[in-house]
N, C-alpha and C positions, 0 to 999 in steps of 0.2 A: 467599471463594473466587470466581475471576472465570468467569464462563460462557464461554467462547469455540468457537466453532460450529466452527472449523479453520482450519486454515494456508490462507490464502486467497492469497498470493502471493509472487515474488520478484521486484525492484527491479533490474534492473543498466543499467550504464550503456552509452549504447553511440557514434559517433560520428554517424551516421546513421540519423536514425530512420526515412526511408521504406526505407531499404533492409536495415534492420533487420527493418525491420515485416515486407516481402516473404520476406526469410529466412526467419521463424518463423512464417509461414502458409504457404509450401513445403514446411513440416517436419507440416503439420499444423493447425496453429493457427488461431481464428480471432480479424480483427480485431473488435474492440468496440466502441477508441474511438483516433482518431490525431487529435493536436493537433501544429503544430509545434515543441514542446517537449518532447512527450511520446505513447509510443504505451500501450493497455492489450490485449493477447491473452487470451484463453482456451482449455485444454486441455480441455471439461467442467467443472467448478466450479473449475478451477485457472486461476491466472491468472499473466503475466508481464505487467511494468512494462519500458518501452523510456523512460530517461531520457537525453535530449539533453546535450552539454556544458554548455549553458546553463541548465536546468534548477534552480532554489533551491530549490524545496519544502523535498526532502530526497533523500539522496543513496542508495547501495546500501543493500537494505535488506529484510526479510522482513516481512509485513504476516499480523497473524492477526485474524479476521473476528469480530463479534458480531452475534446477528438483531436485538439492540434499542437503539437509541440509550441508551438508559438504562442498560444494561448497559456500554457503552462509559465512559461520564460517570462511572459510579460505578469502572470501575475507572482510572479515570482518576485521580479523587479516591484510591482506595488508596496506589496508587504515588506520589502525591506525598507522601501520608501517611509511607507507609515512606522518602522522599530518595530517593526515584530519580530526576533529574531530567528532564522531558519538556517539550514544547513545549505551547503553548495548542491547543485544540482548532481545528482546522481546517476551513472547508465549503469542499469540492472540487465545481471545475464539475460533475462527473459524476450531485452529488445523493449523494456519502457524505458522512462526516466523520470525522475521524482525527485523532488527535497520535501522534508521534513520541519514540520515547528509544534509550537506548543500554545494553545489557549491561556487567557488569563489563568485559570483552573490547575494548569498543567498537563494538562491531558494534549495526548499526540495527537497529530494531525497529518497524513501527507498527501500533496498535491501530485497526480498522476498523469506524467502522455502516456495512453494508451492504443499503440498503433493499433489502426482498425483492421481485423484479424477476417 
């Protein structure tokens, strides 16, 4: 059973990311983190992803949170166990770390440590 703490975000894409960003702190939001590739908002523990054209990480996409890295790793390791196939784990500037997969569907998915701030 994997622990997962909550739906911690959604990924979309957008053309502009400062004017992006401005949009969705007009609506509320604050920013967190703007790079120019990428911006990250919060709603209260909710977060949006503002990903640039240019942007490879990984593309749209809904990110659910763990409080322990270890927790992340291990269900990391399940899911590969089961064939689901996922990407290696990742350290993002920010200080998390994440890999990425995809639902039967297609739709993205990423698994989040989110050091507790």
């Amino acid at each position: 059973m994997m622990n997962l703490k909550r739906l911690g975000h959604v990924a979309i894409c957008v053309n502009d990311i400062d004017s992006s960003a401005q949009f969705y702190q007009n609506l509320g939001m604050d920013l967190v983190w703007k790079d120019a590739d990428w911006a990250y908002l919060k709603a209260g523990e909710d977060g949006l992803a503002l990903l640039s054209p240019g942007y490879d990480q990984a593309g749209p996409h809904f990110g659910f949170v763990f409080n322990q890295r270890s927790e992340m790793e291990s269900a990391y390791q399940a899911l590969k166990a089961q064939g689901i196939p996922v990407t290696a784990i990742h350290e993002h500037r920010d200080g998390t770390a994440s890999f990425y997969g995809r639902d039967p569907d297609g739709n993205g998915f990423e698994y989040l440590y989110e050091p507790n701030k």
